[in-house]
N, C-alpha and C positions, 0 to 999 in steps of 0.2 A: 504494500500500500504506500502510496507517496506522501512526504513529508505533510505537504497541504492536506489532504484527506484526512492526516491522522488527528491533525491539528485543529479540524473544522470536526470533526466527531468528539471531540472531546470537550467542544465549545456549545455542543447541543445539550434540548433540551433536559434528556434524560444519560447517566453514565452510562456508558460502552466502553466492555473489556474485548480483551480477544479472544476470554474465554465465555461470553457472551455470541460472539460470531461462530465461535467452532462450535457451542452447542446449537446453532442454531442451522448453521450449515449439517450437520448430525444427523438434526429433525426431520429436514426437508428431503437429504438424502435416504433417508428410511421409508418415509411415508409417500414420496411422490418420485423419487430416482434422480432429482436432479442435486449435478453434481456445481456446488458453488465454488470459485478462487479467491484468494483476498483480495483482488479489485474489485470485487462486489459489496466490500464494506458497507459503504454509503450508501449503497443502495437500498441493501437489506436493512440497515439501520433504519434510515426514513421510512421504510413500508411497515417494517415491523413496531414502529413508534406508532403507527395509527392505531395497531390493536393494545395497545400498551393502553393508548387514551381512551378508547371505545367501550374498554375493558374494569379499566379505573387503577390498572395498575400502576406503580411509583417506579417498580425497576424490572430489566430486560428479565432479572433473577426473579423477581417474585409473578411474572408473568410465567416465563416458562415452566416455575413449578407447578403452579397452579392446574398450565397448560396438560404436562405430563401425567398429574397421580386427580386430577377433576375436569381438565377440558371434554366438553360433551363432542359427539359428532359435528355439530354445527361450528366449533369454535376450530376443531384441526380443520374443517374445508376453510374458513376465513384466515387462517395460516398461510393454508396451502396455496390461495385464491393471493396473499398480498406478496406472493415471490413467484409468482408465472409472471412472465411475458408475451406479451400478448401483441405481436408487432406484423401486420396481416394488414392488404389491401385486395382489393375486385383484380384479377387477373396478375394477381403477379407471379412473375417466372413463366411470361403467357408462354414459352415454348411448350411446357408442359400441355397447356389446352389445344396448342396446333395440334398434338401429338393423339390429347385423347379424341380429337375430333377425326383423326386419322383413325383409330382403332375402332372407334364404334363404326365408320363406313364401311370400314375393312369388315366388320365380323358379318355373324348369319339373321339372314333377313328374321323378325320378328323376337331377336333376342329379349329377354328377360335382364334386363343389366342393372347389379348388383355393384353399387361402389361406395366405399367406407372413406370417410375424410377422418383421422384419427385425432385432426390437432383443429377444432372448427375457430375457436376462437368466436371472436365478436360475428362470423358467419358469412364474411366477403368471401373466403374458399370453396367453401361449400354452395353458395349459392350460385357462385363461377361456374363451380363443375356442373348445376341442373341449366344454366342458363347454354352452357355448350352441348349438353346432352339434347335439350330442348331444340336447340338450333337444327341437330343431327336428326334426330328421333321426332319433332314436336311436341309440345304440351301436352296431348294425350298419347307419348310415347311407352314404353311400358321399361319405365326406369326406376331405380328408387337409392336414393343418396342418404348413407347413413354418416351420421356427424354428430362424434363424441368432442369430448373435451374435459381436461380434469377439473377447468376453473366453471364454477358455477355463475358466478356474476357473469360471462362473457355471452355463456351458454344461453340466459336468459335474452340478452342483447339478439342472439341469433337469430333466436327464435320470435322474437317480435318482427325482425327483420325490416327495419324503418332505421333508413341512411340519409346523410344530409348527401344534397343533389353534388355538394363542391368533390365526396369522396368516389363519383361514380365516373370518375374523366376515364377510365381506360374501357369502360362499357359504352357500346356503340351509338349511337342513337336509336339506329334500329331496335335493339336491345333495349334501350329504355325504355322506348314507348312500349314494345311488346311484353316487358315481362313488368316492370313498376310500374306504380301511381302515385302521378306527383302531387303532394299536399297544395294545398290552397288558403289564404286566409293567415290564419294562426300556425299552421304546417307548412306555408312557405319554405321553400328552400330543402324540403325534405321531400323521401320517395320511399314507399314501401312496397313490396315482393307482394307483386300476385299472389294471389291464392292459388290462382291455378298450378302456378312454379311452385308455392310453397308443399305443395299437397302431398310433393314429389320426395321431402324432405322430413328426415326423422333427427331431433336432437337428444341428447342423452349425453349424461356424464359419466366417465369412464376415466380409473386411473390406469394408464398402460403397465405400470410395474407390478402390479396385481397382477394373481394366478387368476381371482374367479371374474373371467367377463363375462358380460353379461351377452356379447354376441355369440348365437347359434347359426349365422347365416356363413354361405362359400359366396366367397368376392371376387369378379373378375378384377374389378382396377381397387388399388389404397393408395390413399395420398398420407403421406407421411414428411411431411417437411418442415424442418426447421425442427425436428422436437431430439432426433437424435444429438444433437450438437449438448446437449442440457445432462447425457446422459455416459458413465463412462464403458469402457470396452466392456466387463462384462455385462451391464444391464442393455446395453444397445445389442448384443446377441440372443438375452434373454426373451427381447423385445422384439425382436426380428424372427428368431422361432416361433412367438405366438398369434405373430401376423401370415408367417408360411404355412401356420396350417389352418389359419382360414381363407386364405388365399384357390380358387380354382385352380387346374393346372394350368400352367403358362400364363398364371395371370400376370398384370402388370402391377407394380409399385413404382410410384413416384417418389421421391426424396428431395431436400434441400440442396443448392447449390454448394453448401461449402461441407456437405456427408458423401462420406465415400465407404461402400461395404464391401471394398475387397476381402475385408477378412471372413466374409461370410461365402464365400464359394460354392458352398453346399446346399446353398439355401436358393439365393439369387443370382443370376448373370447379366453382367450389362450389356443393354441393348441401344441406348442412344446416352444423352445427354442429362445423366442424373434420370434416367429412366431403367428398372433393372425389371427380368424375367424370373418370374419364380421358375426352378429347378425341379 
């Protein structure tokens, strides 16, 4: 951690040790697999200071215990909810959509198409991939986009599925009109997802480092991006086994620009551009 970081954490509201960050970094790694450095001091500091206040507690020390031998279910998801990242736009890494827009044309007329978005976030991914399905297939396509996420607060976002018009620049026009409605009035500036499009779409929270999911379905495409980077070598295996075997054969996963599963060989092989073939 850099001189100024250490120096500005110390000048805040509540005291921060380092053995406040390594338990805390512990916590996170146990219950949700992500893995923190200590350049995330500050970060975690500030997030984790909201539940401190929310909470009523005085120090990082009498939160966490509290956290650990009385925190209910609802108080580890608002933990777990104030250290995700949640950094997600409408098509981004649109190679990916050329790609899946390529594979639905490619497959068998009257396909049933099954696709898992694992990291939805606030819900621009997810609603990417039915606005590209939709494009391929149509609105009464026969598609269905399932879309977890471990953070709840986002999940909710998703699912209402109401964006201000300034986040929708890389959605077409066409696409605009066809698949949102734009507010009027007091909803100015905002657009909400069809019904139609939404219908197409299931959310649901799911932690990936968890044995019991709650998915029973076989997946032709998953999107998986940007969540391996949080996670280290052995839980990003751990993680990539339990999405191979819900995977169809030869299905496709999508991953993040800066994830690479060579070490997984046995599972997946790469086929383009951060795009891999289950094995």
């Amino acid at each position: 951690m850099a001189v100024d970081d250490a120096a500005a954490l110390q000048n805040r509201e509540f005291a921060w040790t380092n053995a406040d960050f390594t338990r805390i970094k512990d916590l996170i790694y146990r219950h949700a697999g992500i893995s923190l450095h200590d350049g995330k001091q500050a970060m975690v500091y500030s997030r984790i200071a909201r539940r401190l206040r929310d909470t009523g507690h005085e120090s990082f020390r009498s939160y966490l215990d509290w956290l650990e031998h009385h925190g209910n279910a609802d108080e580890w998801q608002e933990f777990v909810n104030a250290l995700t990242t949640n950094l997600t736009s409408f098509f981004r890494e649109n190679h990916h959509f050329i790609e899946l827009a390529r594979l639905l044309k490619a497959g068998p007329a009257g396909h049933d198409w099954k696709i898992w978005c694992s990291a939805a976030s606030t819900g621009e991914e997810p609603y990417s991939i039915a606005i590209t399905l939709a494009d391929v297939l149509g609105l009464n396509g026969r598609f269905q986009v399932w879309a977890s996420d471990i953070d709840t607060k986002v999940l909710n976002t998703a699912s209402r599925g109401v964006y201000k018009v300034d986040g929708l620049k890389n959605v077409s026009p066409e696409q605009l009109r066809k698949y949102f409605l734009k507010g009027t009035g007091q909803n100015s500036g905002l657009a909400r997802v069809r019904p139609e499009l939404q219908k197409h779409l299931k959310f649901f929270n799911l932690n990936l480092i968890e044995d019991n999911w709650s998915l029973r379905e076989e997946f032709d495409i998953v999107f998986c991006r940007n969540v391996m980077i949080y996670f280290d070598n052995t839980t990003q295996r751990q993680v990539l086994a339990r999405i191979h075997r819900l995977m169809k054969p030869k299905g496709t996963l999508f991953v993040g620009h800066a994830e690479n599963f060579s070490d997984a060989r046995s599972l997946f092989t790469l086929r383009g551009k951060t795009v891999y073939e289950k094995v």
